[in-house]
Each structure stands twice: as structure tokens, then as C-alpha cells.
N, C-alpha and C positions, 0 to 999 in steps of 0.2 A: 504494500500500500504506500504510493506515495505520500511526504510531506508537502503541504499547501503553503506557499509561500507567506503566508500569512503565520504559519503556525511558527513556521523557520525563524521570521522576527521575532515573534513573542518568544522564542528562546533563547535567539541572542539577543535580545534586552534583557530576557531575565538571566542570565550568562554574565554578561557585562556589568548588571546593577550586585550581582552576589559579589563581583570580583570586587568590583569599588568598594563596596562595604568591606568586607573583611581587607581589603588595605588600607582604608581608613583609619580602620578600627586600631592597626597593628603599630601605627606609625610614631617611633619612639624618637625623640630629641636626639640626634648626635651632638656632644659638645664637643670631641675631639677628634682634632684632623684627619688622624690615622686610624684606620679600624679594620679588623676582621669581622665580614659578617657573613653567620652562616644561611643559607638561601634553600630551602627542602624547595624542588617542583616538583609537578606532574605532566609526565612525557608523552607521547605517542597516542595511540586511541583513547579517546576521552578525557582527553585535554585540552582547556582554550589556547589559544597566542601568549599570553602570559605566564603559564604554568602554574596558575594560583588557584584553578576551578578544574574540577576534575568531574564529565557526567557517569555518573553510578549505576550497573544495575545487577541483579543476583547475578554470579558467575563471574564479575567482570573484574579482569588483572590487570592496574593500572600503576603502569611504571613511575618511579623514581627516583630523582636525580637531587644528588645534595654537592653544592657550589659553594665554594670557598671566596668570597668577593672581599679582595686586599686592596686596600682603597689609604690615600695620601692627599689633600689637598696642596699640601707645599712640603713633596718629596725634595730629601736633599744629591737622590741619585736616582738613577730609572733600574731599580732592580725591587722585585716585584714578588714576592715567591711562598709557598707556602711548604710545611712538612709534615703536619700532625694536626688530627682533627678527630675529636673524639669525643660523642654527646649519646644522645639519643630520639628516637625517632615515636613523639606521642599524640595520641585521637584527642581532643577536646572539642568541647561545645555539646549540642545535643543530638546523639546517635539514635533517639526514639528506637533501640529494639535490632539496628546497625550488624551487621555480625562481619567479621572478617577479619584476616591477620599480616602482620609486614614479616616479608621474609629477612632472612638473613643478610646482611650485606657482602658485594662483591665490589672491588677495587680494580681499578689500572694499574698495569703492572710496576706502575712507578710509586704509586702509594701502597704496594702490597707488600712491604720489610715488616714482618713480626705483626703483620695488623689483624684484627677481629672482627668477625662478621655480626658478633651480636647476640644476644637471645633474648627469644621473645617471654614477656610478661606482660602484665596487665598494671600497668604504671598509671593511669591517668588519676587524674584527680577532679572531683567524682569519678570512682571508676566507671567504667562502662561497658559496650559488648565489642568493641575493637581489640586487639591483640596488640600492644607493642612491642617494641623494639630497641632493648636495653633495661635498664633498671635504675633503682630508686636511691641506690647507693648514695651515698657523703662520705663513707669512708674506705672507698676501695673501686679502681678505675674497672674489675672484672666485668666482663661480659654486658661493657656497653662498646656499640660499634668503635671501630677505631681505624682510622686510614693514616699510612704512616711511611713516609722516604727515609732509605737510610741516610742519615745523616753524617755518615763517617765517609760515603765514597760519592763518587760522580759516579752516573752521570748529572749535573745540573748545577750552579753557582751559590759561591759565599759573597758574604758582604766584605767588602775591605777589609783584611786583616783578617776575619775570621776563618773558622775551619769547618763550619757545619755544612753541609749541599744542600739547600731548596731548590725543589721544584719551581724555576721563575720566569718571566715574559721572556726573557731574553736566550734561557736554556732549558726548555719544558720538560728535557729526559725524558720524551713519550706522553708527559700530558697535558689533553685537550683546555686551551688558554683561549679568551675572549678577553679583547680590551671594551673597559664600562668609564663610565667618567670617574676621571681621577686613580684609575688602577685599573688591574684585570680580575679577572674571575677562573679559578680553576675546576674542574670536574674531579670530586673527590672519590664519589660512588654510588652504586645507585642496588635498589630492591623495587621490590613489587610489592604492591598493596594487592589482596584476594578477599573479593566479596562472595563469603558465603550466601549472604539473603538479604536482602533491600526491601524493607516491608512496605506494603502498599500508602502504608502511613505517610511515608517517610519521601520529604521532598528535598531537605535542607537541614543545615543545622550541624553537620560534623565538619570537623575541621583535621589537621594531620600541620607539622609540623617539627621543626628540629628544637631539642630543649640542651641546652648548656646543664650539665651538673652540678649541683651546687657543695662541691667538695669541702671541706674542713679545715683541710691542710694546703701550705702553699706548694710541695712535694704534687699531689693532686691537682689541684689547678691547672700546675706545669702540663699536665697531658692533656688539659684539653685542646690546645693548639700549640703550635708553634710555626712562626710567618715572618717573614719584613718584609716592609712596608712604603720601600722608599727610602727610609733614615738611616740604614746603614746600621740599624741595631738587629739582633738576634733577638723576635719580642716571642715572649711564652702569654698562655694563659695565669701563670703568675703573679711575672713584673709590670703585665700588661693586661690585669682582670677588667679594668673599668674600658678595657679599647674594643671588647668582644658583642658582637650586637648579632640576633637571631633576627630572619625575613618577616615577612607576613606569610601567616598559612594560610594551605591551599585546602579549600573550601568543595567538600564532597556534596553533590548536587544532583537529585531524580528526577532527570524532566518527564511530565506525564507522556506515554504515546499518545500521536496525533490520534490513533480512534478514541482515546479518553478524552481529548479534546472534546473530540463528535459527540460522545454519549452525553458530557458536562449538556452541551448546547442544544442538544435534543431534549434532554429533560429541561431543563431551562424553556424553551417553547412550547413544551407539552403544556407547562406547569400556567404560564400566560396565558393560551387559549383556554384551557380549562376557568381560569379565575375570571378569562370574558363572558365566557359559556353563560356562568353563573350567574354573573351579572346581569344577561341578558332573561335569562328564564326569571328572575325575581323579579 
């Protein structure tokens, strides 16, 4: 059955106004220059141009991608680069009944030195019927995802004077690099989200996103990234906790099929002629 062009708008409006809202919503002050920020989309089939709205339906495996965006407004060199990144992957908002789980993570070959795919738990807060990806830990970085270059060999570049190798715009050692304003963005790694069951309920209201750990120790901290930025320093999630900023999440979305359209609009005119009918026989 085809869709009526008519129907195709009303989805991408309602596509577009879910997107704007939930980055509205998400959008946090940067006060300094430099920052890591971690970016979760959603790829391939049922996904808008953004990566931020992902459309849902039972069965459906919808990829993705977690971005590393190193960003500098007044770098003091153009080396760009990232080595470690290590959070977890969690459902919030309202899953009305929702069921499905994030798999494991897989890396590129350049961030796969000693790194962790992950395991799933049910982390969210309100819990709910989504599966996550990593854990609730503060005191121990175990078995939440981790993408990680060695940092003792090339291939890929140190800062001046230093000895560590990132992965950076200038020497990607294999990975896939965008330039964004004011820095580039690295592909750190990606999974699939799997939808068990999309209840008929259920139109809007879940969300998925990357969540920073909130560790205890400055030891801990240290893994959640490690990047530079432009400044010729070696920054951790440590010496550099306040530099680390997470995206706006991507917003899980069941558009009704066009014959549900039809049925809505048929009962809707049934319901009008009936209530003339009435009117007229009284």
C-alpha cells in the first residue's frame, strides 16, 4: 500500500518537531573552549539526517554510532586527536511497555588495544523495559564499553614533546575523521539497538543516549577519555573532568501506518454523519 503524500508530510513534520525538541531540550552551556563531547546517533534504516530520531517498530535493529567531537575555539596547534573513551550506553524518558536490548560494542581497528565491548544491564533510572549497555558502577571502570589506541606505538601522533599516539586529523591510523566547526569528530564505535515489541501504545517518549560515569576517584575518571584538543596538552577525563560534555539523545519514534491513518479518518467521518443523522431525525 502506498504512502499519500500527504501522510509522508505529517511524518516528516512530526520527525522534524520530535528532533527539535529533544535538542532543545538537551542543550547544555559550554563555558570552555576546549571540549570532548561524546555524540550516540542512529544510522542506517530508520534514521533521520540528523541521527537524533530513530523510526521504531517490533523487530526493528537500528544501528549505532558513538562520535568523539574534539573541538578548540582558539587551538594553539592543529593536532586534533582522540585515544580513550569509555561511558555507557542508556534508554531514558518514557518507554510505555518499550522492550528491546543494545548489543555489545565493536570498535575500529585503531581503537581496539585492550578495549570492551560492554554488558548489558538495566541501568536506567526509573528503570524500564530497554536493556542497557554498561553499568552503574562509581567504583570500578569493569564492563562498561571502552574504545581505546595504544598509546605507547604509532601508528598516529603526539603533541610536542610528548610520547603518547592519538588517533588525530592529521594521522587517523585507520580512523574515520570529519572536520565540524572548530575541531573534528572521530568514529569510536558503534552497536545495534533490537526491538523486541513496540506496543500499539507506544508512539514517542524513549530516548537512548551516551552517559559519562560518574566515578569517585581521579584514577577512574582518567578512563573515561583521553584526547587533545588543539593545546598541545595530553587532557584525561581527570585533569580535564569539567571539559567533557555528552550530545542530545536520539529520540525513538512509532509512526502510525498510513492504513491507521485511514481507519483514524474513517471513524472520525463515520462519527460526524452519525451526530448529523441525529440531529436531523430530532
Amino acid at each position: 500500500m502506498k504512502t499519500s503524500p500527504s501522510t509522508i508530510t505529517t511524518q516528516n513534520l512530526m520527525t522534524k518537531a520530535i528532533a527539535l525538541g529533544i535538542c532543545a531540550s538537551a542543550i547544555v552551556a559550554q563555558s570552555a573552549s576546549a571540549n570532548i563531547t561524546f555524540d550516540l546517533r542512529a544510522a542506517g534504516a530508520g534514521a533521520d539526517g540528523t541521527g537524533k530520531v530513530a523510526t521504531i517498530a517490533s523487530g526493528a535493529a537500528i544501528q549505532l554510532e558513538l562520535w568523539a567531537q574534539v573541538t578548540n575555539a582558539a587551538p594553539t596547534n592543529n593536532i586534533f586527536g582522540v585515544q580513550t573513551v569509555l561511558g555507557a550506553i542508556v534508554s531514558g524518558g518514557t518507554s510505555l511497555g518499550l522492550t528491546g536490548s543494545i548489543a555489545p560494542m565493536t570498535f575500529p581497528n585503531v581503537f581496539n588495544a585492550t578495549s570492551v565491548a560492554g554488558v548489558n544491564n538495566e541501568i536506567s533510572v526509573p528503570a524500564d523495559t530497554l536493556t542497557d549497555l554498561g553499568t552503574s558502577s562509581t567504583t570500578a571502570a569493569t564492563n562498561y564499553p571502552k574504545a581505546r589506541k595504544d598509546p605507547t606505538a604509532a601508528p598516529g601522533e603526539t603533541v610536542p614533546g610528548g610520547t603518547f599516539f592519538y588517533a588525530t586529523n592529521n594521522q587517523p591510523a585507520g580512523a574515520t575523521v570529519h572536520p565540524i566547526t572548530n575541531g573534528f569528530e572521530f568514529l569510536m564505535g558503534t552497536t545495534t539497538l533490537t526491538l523486541s515489541s513496540v506496543p500499539a501504545a507506544y508512539q514517542s517518549g524513549a530516548t537512548l543516549n551516551w552517559k559519562i560515569p560518574g566515578f569517585t576517584t581521579a584514577v577512574l575518571r582518567g578512563q573515561i577519555a583521553a584526547w587533545t584538543d588543539g593545546d598541545g596538552l595530553n587532557n584525561s577525563g581527570s585533569a580535564q573532568q569539567n571539559e567533557m560534555f555528552v550530545g542530545s539523545p536520539i529520540a525513538l519514534i512509532a509512526i502510525p501506518e498510513p492504513s491507521a491513518f485511514g481507519m483514524v479518518l474513517l471513524g472520525a467521518m463515520g462519527l460526524v454523519g452519525f451526530r448529523r443523522l441525529g440531529v436531523r431525525r430530532s
